[in-house]
C-alpha positions as CSV (number, residue, x, y, z in Angstrom):
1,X,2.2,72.7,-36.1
2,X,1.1,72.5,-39.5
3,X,3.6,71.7,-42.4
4,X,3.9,74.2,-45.1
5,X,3.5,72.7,-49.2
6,X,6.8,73.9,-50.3
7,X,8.3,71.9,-47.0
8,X,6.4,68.8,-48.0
9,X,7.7,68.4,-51.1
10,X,10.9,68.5,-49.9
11,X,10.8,65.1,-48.4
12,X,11.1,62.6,-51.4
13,X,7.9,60.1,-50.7
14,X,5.8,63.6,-51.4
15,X,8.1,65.3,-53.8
16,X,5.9,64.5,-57.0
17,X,2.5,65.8,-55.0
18,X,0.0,68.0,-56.9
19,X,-0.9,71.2,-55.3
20,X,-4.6,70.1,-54.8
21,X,-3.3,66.4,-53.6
22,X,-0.8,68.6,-51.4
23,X,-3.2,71.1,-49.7
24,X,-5.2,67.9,-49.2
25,X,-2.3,65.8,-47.5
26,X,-1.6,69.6,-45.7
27,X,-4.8,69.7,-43.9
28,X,-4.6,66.0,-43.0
29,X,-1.0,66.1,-41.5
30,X,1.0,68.0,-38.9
31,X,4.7,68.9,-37.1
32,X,5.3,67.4,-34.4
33,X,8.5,67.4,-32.3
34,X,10.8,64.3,-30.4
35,X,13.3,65.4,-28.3
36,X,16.9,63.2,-27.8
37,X,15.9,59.7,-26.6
38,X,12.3,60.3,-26.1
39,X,10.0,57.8,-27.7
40,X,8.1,58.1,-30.7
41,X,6.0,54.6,-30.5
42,X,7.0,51.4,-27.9
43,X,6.4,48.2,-29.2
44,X,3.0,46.9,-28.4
45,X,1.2,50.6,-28.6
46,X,-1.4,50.7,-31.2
47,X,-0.5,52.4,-34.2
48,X,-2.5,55.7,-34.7
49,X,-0.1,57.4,-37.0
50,X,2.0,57.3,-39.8
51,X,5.4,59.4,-39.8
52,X,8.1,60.7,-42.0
53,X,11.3,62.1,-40.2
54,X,11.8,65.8,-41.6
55,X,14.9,66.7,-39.1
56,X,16.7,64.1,-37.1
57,X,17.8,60.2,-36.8
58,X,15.1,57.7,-35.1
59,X,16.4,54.1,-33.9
60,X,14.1,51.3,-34.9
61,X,14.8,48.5,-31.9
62,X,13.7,45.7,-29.9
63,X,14.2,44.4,-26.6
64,X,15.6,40.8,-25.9
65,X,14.1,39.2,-22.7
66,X,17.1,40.1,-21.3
67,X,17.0,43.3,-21.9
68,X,19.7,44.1,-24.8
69,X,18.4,46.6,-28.0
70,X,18.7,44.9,-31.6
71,X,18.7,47.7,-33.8
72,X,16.4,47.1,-37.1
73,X,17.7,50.2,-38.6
74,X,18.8,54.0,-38.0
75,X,16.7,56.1,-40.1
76,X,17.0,59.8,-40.9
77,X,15.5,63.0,-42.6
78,X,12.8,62.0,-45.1
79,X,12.8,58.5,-44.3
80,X,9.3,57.5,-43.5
81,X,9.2,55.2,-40.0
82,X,6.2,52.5,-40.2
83,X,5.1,52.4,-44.2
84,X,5.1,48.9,-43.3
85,X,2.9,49.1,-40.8
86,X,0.6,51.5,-43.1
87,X,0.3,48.9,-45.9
88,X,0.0,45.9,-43.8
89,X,-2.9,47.1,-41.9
90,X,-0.9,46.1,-38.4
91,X,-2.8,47.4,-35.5
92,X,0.3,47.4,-32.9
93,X,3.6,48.4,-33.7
94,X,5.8,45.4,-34.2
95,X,8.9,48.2,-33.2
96,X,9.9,50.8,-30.8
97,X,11.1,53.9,-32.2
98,X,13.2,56.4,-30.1
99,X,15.0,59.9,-30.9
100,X,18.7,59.1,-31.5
101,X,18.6,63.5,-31.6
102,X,16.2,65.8,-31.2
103,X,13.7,65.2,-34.2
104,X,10.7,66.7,-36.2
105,X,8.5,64.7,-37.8
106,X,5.3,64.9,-40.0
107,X,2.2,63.0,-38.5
108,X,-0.5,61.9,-40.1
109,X,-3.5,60.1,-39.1
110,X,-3.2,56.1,-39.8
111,X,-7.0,55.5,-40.5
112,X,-7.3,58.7,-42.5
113,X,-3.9,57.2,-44.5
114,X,-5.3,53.7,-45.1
115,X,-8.7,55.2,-46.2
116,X,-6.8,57.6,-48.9
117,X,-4.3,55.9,-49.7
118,X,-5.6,54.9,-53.1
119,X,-6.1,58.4,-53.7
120,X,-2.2,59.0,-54.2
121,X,-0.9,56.4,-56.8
122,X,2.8,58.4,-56.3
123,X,2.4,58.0,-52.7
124,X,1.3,54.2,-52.3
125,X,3.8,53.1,-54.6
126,X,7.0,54.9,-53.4
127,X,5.8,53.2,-49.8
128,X,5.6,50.1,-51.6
129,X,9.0,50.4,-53.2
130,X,10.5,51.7,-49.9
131,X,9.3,48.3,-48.3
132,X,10.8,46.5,-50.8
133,X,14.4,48.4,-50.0
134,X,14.3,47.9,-47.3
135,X,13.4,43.9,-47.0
136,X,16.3,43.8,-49.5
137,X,18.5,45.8,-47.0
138,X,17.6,43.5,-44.3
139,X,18.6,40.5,-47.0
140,X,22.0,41.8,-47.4
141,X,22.4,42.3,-43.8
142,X,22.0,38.4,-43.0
143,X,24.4,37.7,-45.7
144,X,27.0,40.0,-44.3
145,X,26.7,38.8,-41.0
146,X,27.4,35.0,-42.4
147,X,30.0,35.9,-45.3
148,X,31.9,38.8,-44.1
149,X,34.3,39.3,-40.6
150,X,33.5,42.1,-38.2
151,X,36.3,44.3,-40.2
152,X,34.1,44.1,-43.5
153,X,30.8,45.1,-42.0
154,X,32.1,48.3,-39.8
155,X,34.2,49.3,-43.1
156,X,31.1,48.4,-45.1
157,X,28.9,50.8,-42.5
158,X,31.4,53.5,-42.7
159,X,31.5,53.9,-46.1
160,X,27.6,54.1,-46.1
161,X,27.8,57.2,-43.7
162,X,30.1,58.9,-46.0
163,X,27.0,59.0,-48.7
164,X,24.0,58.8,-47.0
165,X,25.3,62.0,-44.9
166,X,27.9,63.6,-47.8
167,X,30.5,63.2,-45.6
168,X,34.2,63.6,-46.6
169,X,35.8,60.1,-46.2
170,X,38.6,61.6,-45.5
171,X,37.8,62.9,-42.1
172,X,34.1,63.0,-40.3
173,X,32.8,62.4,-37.0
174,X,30.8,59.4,-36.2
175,X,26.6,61.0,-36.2
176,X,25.9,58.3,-33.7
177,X,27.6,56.8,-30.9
178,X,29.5,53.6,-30.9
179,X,26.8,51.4,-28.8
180,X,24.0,52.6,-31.0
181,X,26.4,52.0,-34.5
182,X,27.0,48.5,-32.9
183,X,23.9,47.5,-31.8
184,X,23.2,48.4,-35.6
185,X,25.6,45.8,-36.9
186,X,24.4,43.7,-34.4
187,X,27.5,43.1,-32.3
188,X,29.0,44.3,-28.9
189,X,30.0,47.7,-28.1
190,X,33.3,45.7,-27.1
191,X,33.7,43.7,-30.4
192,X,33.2,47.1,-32.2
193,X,35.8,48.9,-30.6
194,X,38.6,46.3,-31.2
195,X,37.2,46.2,-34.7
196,X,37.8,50.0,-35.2
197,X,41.7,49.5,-34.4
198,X,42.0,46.5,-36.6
199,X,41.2,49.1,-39.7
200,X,44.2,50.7,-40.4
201,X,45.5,48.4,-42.1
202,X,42.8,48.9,-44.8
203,X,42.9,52.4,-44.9
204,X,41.0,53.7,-42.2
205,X,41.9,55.3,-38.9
206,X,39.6,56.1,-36.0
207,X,40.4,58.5,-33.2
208,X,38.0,58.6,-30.9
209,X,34.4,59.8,-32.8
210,X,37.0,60.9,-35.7
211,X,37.0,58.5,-38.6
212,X,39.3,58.7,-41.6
213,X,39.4,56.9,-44.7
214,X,43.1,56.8,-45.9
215,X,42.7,54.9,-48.8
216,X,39.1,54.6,-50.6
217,X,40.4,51.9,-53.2
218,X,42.4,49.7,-50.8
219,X,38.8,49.8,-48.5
220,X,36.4,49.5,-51.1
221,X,38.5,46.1,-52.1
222,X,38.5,45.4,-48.6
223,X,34.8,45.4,-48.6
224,X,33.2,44.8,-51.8
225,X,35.1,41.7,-52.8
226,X,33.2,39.6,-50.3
227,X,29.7,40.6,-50.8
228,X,27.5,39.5,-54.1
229,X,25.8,42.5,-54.2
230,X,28.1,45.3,-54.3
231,X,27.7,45.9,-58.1
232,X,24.5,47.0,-57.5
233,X,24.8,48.8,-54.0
234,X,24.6,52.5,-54.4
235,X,27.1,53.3,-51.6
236,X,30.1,51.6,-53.8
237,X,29.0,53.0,-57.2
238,X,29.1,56.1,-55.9
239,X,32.5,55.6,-54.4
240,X,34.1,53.3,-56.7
241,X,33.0,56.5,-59.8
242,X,34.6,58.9,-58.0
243,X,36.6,57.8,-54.9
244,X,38.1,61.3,-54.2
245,X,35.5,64.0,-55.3
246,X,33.5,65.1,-52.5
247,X,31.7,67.1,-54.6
248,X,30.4,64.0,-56.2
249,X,28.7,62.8,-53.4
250,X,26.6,65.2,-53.4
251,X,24.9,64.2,-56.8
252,X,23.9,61.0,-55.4
């Protein structure tokens, strides 16, 4: 299915696309569709396509010898999936990528998006500086798991969710299950659990899925006061400006 222009420029690597670069890009590209836990790419295939998410979440994994998933990362709508991959010139995907829901995506053609790359300064350096957020992503994620206790970094992740999905903190559902979130933080479902009722004594309450943070000041000190980045981490600026203004989120 082909993607319309107006569409397009709705997800952010494109959003500053001419119309003649867009009708280009249109005519290169298409829709295509990943159902719930199908996947996308396994780790080994050759890479023939690069891929923006435009509805959905996609897991990022690998598979230990023994079988267990390390999550890389969860990403969602208008996140692209192997910009890496693109730049890098790989020729197998170092990754498998799987359909945490059912998913459309926009596909387009890896040797036609190496070739032109060039054409699209906007374009090559918003994947360069999405490369670079994420390697510093991955750098805070080693610190955290060597500075911080398990209570830290599942308060630290739920905070995250409240912005990156403009969620109320005082009450939302968890938008992934509780193996997936802790293969993401890179512990066991188990661990993750007992962490969740060790919370409310920082503010936050979990009921099942249900997830409420009770006190955004008594978490964020909870969190932030361990990690050397957090005055320069979006997810606390946003919550530290206005730590009970929804509406606020919204903005960011």
């Amino acid at each position: 299915m082909t993607i319309a222009l107006d569409t397009l420029r709705t997800l952010p690597l494109f959003s500053d696309l001419s119309q003649d670069d867009g009708a280009i890009l249109v005519r290169n590209s298409r829709i295509i569709s990943c159902d719930r836990g199908q996947y996308l790419f396994m780790h080994g295939d050759k890479v023939t396509h690069f891929y923006v998410i435009c509805r959905g979440a996609m897991q990022i994994f690998r598979e230990t010898p023994g079988g267990h998933e390390v999550t890389n990362d969860i990403l969602i709508a208008g996140d692209s999936i192997n910009a890496d991959e693109v730049v890098a010139r790989q020729a197998e995907h170092a990754m498998n990528a799987r359909a945490v829901e059912d998913c459309s995506l926009l596909e387009i053609p890896i040797a036609w998006m190496r070739k032109h790359l060039k054409d699209f300064d906007h374009i090559a350096e918003k994947l360069l500086a999405g490369i670079a957020d994420r390697l510093h992503s991955a750098q805070v994620d080693v610190e955290h798991l060597t500075t911080m206790s398990a209570a830290q970094m599942v308060a630290c992740y739920l905070q995250k969710l409240c912005v990156l999905y403009n969620f109320d903190p005082h009450g939302f559902e968890l938008p992934y299950t509780k193996a997936l979130i802790a293969s993401r933080l890179h512990m066991e479902k188990e661990t993750f659990s007992r962490t969740l009722q060790t919370l409310r004594n920082q503010g936050i309450t979990v009921t099942g899925a249900h997830v409420s943070i009770k006190d955004m000041r008594k978490t964020g000190n909870f969190v932030c006061g361990e990690c050397s980045v957090a005055e320069e981490c979006a997810t606390h600026r946003v919550l530290r400006e206005n730590p009970y203004n929804r509406a606020h989120l919204k903005s960011f």
